[in-house]
C-alpha positions in Angstrom: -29.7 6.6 15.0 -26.3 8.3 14.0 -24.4 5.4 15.6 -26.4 2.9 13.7 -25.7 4.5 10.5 -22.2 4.9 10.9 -22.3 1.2 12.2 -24.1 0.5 8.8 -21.8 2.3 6.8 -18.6 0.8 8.4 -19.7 -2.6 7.4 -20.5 -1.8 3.8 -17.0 -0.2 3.3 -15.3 -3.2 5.3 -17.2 -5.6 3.1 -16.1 -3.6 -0.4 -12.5 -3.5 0.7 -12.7 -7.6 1.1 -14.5 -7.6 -2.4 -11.4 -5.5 -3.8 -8.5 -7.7 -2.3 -10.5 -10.9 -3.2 -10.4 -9.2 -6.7 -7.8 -7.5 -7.3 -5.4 -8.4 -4.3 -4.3 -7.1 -1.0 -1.9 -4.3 -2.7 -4.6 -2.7 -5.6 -7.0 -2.2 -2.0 -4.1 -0.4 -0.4 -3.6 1.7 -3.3 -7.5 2.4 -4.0 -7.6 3.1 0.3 -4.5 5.7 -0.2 -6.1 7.4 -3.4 -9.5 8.0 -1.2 -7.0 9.7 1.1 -5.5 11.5 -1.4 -8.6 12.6 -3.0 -10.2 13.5 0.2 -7.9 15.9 0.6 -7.6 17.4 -2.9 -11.5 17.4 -2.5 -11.1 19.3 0.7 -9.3 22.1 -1.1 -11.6 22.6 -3.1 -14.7 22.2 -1.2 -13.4 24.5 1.4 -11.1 27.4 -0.6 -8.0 28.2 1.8 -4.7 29.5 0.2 -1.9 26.9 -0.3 1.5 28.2 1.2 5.0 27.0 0.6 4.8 24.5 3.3 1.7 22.5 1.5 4.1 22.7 -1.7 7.2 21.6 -0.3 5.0 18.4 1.9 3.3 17.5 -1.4 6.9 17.4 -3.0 8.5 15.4 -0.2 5.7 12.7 0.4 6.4 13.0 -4.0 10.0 11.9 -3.4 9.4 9.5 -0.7 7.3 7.7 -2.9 9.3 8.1 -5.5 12.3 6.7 -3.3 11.0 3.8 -1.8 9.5 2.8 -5.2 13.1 2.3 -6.6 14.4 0.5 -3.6 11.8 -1.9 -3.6 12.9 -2.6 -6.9 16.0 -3.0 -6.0 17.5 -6.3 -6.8 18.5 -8.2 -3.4 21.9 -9.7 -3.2 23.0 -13.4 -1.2 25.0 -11.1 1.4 21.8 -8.7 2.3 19.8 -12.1 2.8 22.5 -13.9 4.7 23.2 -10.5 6.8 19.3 -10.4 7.6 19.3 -13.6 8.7 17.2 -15.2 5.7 17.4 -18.7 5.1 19.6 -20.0 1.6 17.2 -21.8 -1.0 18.5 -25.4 -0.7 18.0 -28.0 -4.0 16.3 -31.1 -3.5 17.4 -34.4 -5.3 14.3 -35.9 -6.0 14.3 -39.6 -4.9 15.0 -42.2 -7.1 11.4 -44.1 -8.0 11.0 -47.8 -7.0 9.2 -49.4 -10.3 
């Protein structure tokens, strides 16, 4: 019975997240799926009292920055030499053909 349910329950969730990217796109579901994360664990403190030490602080405040970090290079305008060095291919114009009329 336990295997059912969780069976059960692991098609209901997998369904919702396909409702959320069909909705809302592929990067607003990974960002609801990393807030149930976060939550969880907020909720966990809270649920289950245990005293927070510098070393939760100072994660908290590095998985911050990270964030933080790879937020602004993402941002980060791209120029011709980092796609040429990567091996991306150079947008090429097309002449449109001339019409026969």
């Amino acid at each position: 019975p336990c295997i059912c349910a969780f069976s059960v329950l692991g098609y209901i969730t997998v369904c919702l997240i396909l409702l959320i990217i069909k909705g809302f796109g592929a990067t607003s579901a990974e960002i609801v799926k990393s807030m149930r994360k976060v939550c969880q664990v907020i909720l966990s403190f809270m649920v289950f009292p245990k005293p927070i030490s510098w070393k939760y602080a100072l994660g908290g405040a590095l998985v911050a920055v990270a964030l933080y970090w790879l937020q602004r290079v993402g941002k980060a305008p791209k120029s011709e030499s980092d796609s040429a060095h990567h091996g991306a291919p150079k947008a090429q114009k097309v002449q449109p053909s001339p019409s026969k009329g």
